[in-house]
N, C-alpha and C positions, 0 to 999 in steps of 0.2 A: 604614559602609563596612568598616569592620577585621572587625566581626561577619560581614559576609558576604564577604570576603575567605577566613574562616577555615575558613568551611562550605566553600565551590569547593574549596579546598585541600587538603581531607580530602576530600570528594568525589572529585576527578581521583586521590588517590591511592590511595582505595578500587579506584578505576578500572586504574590502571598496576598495580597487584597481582594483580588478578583476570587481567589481561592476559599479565602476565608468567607465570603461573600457567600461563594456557594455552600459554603457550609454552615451561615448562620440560616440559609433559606430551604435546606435542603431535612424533611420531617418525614418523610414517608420513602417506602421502596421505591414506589413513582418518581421522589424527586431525584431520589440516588443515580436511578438506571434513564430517566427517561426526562427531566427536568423540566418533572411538573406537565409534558405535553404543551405548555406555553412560551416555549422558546422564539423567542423575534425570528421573521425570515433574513433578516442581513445576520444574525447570530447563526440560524443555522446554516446558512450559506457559507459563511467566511469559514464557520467550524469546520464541516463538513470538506471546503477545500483546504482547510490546512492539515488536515487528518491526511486525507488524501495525498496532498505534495508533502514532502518531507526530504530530510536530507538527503535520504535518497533519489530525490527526481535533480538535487540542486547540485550538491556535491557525487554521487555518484550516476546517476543518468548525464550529467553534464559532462564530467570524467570521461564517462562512456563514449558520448559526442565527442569529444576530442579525437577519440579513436575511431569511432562508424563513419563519424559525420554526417551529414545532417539529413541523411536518412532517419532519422530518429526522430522528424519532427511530423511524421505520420502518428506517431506516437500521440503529438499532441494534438492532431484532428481527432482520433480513436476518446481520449479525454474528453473532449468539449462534445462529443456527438453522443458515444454511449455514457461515459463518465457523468455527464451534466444532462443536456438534454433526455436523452431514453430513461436518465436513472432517477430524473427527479418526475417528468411529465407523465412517464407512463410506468415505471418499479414503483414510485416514491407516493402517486398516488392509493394506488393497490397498496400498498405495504401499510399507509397509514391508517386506510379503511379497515381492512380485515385486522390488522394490530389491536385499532379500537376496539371491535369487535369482540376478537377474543380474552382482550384485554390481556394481551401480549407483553413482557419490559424488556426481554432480547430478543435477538436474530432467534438462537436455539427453539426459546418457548414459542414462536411465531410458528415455526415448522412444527414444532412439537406436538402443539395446541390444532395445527390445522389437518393436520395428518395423526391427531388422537393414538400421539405416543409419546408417553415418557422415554421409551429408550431411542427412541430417535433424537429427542429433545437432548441428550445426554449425552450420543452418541458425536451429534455436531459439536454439542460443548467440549468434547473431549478431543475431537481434532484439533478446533480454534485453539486448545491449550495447549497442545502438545507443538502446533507448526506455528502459532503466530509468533514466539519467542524467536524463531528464525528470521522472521522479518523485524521484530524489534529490533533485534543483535546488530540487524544491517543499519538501521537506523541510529543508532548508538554508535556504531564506528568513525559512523561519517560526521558527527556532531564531536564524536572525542577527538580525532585526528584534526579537526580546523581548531577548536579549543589548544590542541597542543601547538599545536602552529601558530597561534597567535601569543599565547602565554608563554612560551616556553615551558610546559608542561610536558609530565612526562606521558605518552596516552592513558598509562594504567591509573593515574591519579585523574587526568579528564574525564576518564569516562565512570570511575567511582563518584565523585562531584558532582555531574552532570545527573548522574542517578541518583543520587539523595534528594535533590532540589524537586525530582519531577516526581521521586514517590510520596513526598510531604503532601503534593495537594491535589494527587489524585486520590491518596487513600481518606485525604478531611474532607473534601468538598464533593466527590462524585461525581454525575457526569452533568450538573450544572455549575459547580469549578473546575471541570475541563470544558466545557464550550465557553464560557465567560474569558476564560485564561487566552483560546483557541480564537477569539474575532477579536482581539486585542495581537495578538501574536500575527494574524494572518494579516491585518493591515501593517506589519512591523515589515512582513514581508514582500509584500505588494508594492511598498513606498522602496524598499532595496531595491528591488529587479526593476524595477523602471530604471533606476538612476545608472544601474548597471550594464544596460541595455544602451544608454545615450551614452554613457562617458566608454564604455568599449568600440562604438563606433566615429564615436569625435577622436579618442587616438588614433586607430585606424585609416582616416583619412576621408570616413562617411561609410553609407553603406554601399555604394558600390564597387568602391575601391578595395573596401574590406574583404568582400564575395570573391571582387575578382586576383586578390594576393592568394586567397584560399585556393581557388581552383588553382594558379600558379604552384603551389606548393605539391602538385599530382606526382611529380618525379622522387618527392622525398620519401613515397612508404617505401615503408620495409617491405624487402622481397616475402617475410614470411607472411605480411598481411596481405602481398602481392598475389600469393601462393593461394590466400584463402580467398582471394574473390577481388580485393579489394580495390576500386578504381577512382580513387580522389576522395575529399571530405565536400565536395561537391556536390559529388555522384552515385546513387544506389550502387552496392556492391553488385558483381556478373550475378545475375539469376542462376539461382540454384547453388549456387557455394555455399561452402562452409557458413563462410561471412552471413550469407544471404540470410539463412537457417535461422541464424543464432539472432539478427538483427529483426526477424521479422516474424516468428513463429516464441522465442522465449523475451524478448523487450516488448515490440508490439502490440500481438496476438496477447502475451500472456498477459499483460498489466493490462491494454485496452479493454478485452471480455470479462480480464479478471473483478475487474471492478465492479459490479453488477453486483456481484457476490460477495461485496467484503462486509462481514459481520459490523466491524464497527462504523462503518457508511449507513450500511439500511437502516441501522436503530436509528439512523436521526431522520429517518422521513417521518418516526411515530412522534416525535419532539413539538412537532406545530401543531397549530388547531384547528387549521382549516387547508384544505387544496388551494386553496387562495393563497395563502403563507407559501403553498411550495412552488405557485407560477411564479411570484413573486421573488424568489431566491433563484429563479433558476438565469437571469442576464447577469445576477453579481457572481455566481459560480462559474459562469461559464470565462467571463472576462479576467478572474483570479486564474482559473486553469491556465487561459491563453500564455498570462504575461511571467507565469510562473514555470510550466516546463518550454515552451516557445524560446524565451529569455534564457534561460538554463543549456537548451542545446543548442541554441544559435553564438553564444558565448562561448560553450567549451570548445565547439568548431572550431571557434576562431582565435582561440588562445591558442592553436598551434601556428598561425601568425605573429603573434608576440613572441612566442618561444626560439623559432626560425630566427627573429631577428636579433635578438637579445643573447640568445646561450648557442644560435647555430642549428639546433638539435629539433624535433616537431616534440610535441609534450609528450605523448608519454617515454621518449628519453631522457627528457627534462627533469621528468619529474620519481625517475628509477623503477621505470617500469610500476610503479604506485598508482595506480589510474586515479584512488580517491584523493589523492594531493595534487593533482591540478589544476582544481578547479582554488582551493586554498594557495596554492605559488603562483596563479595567475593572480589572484586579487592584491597578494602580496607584494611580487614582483609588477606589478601595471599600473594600479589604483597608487593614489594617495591616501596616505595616512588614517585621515578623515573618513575616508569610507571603509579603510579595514572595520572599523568601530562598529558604524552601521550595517555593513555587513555579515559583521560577526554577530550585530542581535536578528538580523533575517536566518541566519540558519540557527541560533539558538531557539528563536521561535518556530521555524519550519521542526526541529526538532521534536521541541517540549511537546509544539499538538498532535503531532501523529502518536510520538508515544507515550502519552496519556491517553489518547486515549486507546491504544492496543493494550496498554495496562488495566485499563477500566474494562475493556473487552475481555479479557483474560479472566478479570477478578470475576466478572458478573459470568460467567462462564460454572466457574468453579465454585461460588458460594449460590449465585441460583439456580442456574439449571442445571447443572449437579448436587448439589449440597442437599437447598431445596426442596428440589422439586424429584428429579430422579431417584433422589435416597428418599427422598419424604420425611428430612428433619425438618421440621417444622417448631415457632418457637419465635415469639417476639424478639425481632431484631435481630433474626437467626443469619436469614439471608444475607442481611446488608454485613453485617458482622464477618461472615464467611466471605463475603466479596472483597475485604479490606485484606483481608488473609489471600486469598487469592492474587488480587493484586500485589503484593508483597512477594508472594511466591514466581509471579510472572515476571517480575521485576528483576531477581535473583536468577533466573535463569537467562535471560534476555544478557545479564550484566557477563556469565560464567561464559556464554555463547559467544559475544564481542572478544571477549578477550583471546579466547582458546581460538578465533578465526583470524585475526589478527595475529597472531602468535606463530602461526600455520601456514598463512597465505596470505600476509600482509605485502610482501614485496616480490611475489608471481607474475604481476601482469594481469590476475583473475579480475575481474570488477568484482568483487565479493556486494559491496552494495548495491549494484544493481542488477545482480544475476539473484540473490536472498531477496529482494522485492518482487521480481519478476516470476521469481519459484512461487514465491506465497500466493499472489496474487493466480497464479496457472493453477493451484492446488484448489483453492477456495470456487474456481467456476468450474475444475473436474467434478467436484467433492458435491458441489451445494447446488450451482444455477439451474441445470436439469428438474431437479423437484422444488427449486423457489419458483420457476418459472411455472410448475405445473400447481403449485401452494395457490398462488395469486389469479391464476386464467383456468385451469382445467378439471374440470368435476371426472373424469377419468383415470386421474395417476391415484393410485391406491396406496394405502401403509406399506404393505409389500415392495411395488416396484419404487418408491421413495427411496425404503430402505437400500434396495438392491444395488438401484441407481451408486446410491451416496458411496457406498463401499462399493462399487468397483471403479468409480472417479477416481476416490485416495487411492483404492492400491495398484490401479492400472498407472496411475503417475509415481507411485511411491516407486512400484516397481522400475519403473523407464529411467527414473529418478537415480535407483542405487544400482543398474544393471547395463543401462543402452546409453543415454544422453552423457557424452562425454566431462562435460563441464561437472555436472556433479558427483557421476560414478568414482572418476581419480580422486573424491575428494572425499568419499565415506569409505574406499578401500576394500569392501565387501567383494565386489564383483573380482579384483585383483586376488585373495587373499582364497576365493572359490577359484577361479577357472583361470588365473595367473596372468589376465588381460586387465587393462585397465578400463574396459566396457565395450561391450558386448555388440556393441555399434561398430566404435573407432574397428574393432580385428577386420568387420566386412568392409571397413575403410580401407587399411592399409592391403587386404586382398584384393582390391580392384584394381583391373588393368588400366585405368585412364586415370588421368590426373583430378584428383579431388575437385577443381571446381569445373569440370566437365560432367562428371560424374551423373545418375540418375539422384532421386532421392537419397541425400544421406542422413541415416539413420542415428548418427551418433551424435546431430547436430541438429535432429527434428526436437521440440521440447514437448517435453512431456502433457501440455494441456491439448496439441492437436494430437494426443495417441486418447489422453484420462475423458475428455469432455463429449465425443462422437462415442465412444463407448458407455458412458453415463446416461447420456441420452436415450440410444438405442434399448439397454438393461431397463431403463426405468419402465419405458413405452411397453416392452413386451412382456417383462415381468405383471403390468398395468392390466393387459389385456386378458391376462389367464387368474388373475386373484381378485379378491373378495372386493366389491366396490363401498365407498360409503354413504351411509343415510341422506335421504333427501333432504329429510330435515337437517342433519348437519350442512350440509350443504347446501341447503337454502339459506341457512344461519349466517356463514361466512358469507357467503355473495350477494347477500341485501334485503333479503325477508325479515324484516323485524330488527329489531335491536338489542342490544350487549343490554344487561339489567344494569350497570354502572352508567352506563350510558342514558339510561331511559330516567334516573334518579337524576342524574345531573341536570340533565336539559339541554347541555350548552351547543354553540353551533358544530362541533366534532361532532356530535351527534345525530342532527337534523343532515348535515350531510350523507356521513354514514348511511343514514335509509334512502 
């Protein structure tokens, strides 16, 4: 205990440093939201992937893996192809150009600004506020429940603890003491999962030995996961099951597309200063992606081999039907000593970056493209002032959400961490990538169809969300409390005459971003076709005629690119 007393302690102080860092460097709105635009490519790289992984891809995706098995690691080709490669080489260039241009400092005002509306600008700040506390919350359970498990903590004091520490130096430093905190943490985490990768497979007996105990272990699922599809941790669940559904339409589909569109991701393509900075981050992102969800579900796989052998039981019996403590009783029960320590700072760090900076997301949401700019308080030091309030606020809700879901469905069986990642991430490319997509390439999507677009993503998923897709209908009660069903999916489930995983499409188990994202689309395009188009001149402006007036004073080479 004094030994790992001693690491937390240099840890957090590594941490208050880098923070105050950013906060003795941090003088204008720029440096607040957008640091300074001169952020190193390994800074933004490493940032950028630790935002991105977070407890939940470690502790709850790997959880998850215990249970899917390692179907899940399409998940991590989905990461490195659109996540890294398509997000930084071809979103992250566009996003940074037209950024400059408009002189852009979030996601919101990027859209806002390019599509010449404050209520749009206001309108995305008001979703990110209202649903990214859902994906905090998930992030925050899964960092309190290993804290408690290591400390003998109780969760509810973990996860208060846990949230002081990360609101101290998001709200003093901004988002250049969250990226400075975030490639200091990301290599925290980089160096764990290696080591955790080699000493899971040296117990095991190597990797083939390991693979093939796993496959061995096909007679132990459970008939009910038997029932849903499920055919070894080896092997893709039967096509078309339950299993299948939930494994490859809400984990997959929804994180892998989701990502394109995560607000606090695209702000940092505007961070660097040149398209050279973002080629140049794009081998350390990708190789962090690999070793971090890869590592993640190749391990929780396999920890139902440890389990087997050790308690009898495959993990999630082990572990009381808890999916997010398996991955925590596997490091506990397997590893020595010595790496609980180092492990325990790999998900502290996978933690603190993702949500700092969904904090910072949240804040700059709410003090600038709300506060700001859609109310138009204006006022030295208005914005950055109101973002620290913001943060603070997101902060508080994020902490009231963890608790009340834990409270509720901590010991279900549900993956709450990684079905609240996978929600957010499905919501964010219903909601947003249709018109980011047409923001960045298309002189044809109009204020109109944006708008249209935007809102019928949220509430084509909102709806599917609290009415059809099973997992989360039994869980807000609405659909139950109207039409005395627990979703509106599962009744045409239990009405069919063949057995679930024969079944056609099931509907209670499709997730909501392949019903919100093809309607987003479609609304946007044809709404696009029949309303008012914009100025050439605007539109020569954003796509490369001349230059931003900040731009043109500066000189520098963001600039000279940009034209």
């Amino acid at each position: 205990m004094h030994w790992l007393t001693t690491v937390v302690i240099l840890y957090f102080a590594a941490v208050v440093f880098l923070g105050y860092r950013g906060y003795r460097t941090t003088k204008t709105a720029s440096d607040y939201m957008l640091g300074g635009r001169k952020i190193h490519p390994y800074v933004m790289a490493m940032s950028y992937g630790a935002t991105f992984i977070s407890t939940s891809a470690i502790v709850g995706f790997g959880g998850a893996a215990a249970v899917y098995g390692m179907g899940l690691l399409w998940l991590t080709f989905f990461n490195i192809f659109l996540g890294i490669f398509i997000a930084f080489a071809v979103f992250g260039v566009r996003t940074r150009q037209i950024g400059l241009r408009l002189d852009a400092h979030t996601f919101p005002e990027l859209l806002g600004r390019r599509y010449q509306s404050l209520f749009l600008q206001g309108a995305v700040a008001v979703l990110i506020f209202i649903f990214m506390p859902l994906y905090a919350s998930a992030v925050l359970m899964g960092a309190a429940k290993y804290l408690g498990e290591q400390f003998g903590l109780t969760y509810e004091t973990a996860l208060f603890l846990f949230s002081v520490i990360i609101a101290l130096y998001v709200i003093m430093g901004g988002l250049k003491g969250v990226m400075y905190t975030d490639a200091l943490q990301a290599t925290i985490m980089l160096a764990g999962m290696v080591v955790l990768l080699v000493m899971t497979y040296g117990r095991l007996g190597g990797v083939t030995a390991a693979h093939q105990q796993l496959t061995d272990l096909g007679e132990l699922v459970p008939a009910s996961l038997q029932t849903a599809g499920h055919q070894g941790w080896t092997s893709m669940p039967a096509f078309g099951s339950s299993l299948w559904w939930t494994l490859m339409s809400t984990i997959v589909l929804g994180v892998g597309i989701g990502v394109l569109a995560q607000p606090q991701l695209a702000v940092r393509y505007m961070t660097v200063k040149s398209r050279r900075e973002l080629n140049r981050a794009i081998p350390i992102g990708g190789v962090f992606i690999l070793m971090m969800t890869g590592v993640a579900f190749v391990v929780g796989a396999l920890a139902n081999v440890h389990f087997v052998q050790t308690t009898g039981d495959i993990a999630l019996i082990a572990a009381g039907k808890d999916v997010e403590k398996i991955i925590p009783m596997y490091i506990k029960g397997a590893m020595p000593e010595w790496f609980g320590v180092l492990f325990m700072l790999t998900l502290l760090a996978a933690a603190m970056s993702t949500l700092s900076s969904q904090f910072h997301a949240m804040g700059t949401s709410l003090g600038r493209d709300i506060y700001e700019q859609a109310l138009g308080k204006k006022g030295k030091g208005a914005g950055v002032n109101a973002t620290r309030i913001g943060v603070l606020v997101g902060i508080l809700l994020s902490v009231y959400l963890g608790y009340w879901l834990e409270v509720k469905f901590g010991k279900t069986g549900i993956a709450i961490v990684a079905r609240g990642t996978s929600l957010f991430f499905g919501l964010c490319a219903s909601a947003f990538l249709p018109m980011y997509i047409g923001a960045l390439w298309s002189r044809g999507i109009t204020r109109a169809g944006a708008i249209s677009g935007m809102l019928t993503g949220a509430f084509a998923s909102a709806f599917w969300m609290l009415f059809v897709h099973q997992a989360e209908s039994k869980v807000f009660l609405i659909c139950q409390k109207l039409f005395g069903v627990s979703s509106l999916g599962m009744k045409l489930v239990d009405s069919a005459e063949v057995p679930i995983k024969f079944g056609p499409i099931l509907w209670a188990f499709v997730d909501p971003v392949i019903i919100g994202l093809p309607l987003a689309a479609i609304v946007t395009l044809l709404v696009s076709q029949w309303t008012r188009q914009f100025s050439t001149e605007h539109l020569d402006f954003c796509f490369g005629k001349g230059l931003p007036s900040s731009a043109r004073l500066n000189g520098d080479q963001s600039a000279q690119e940009a034209k």
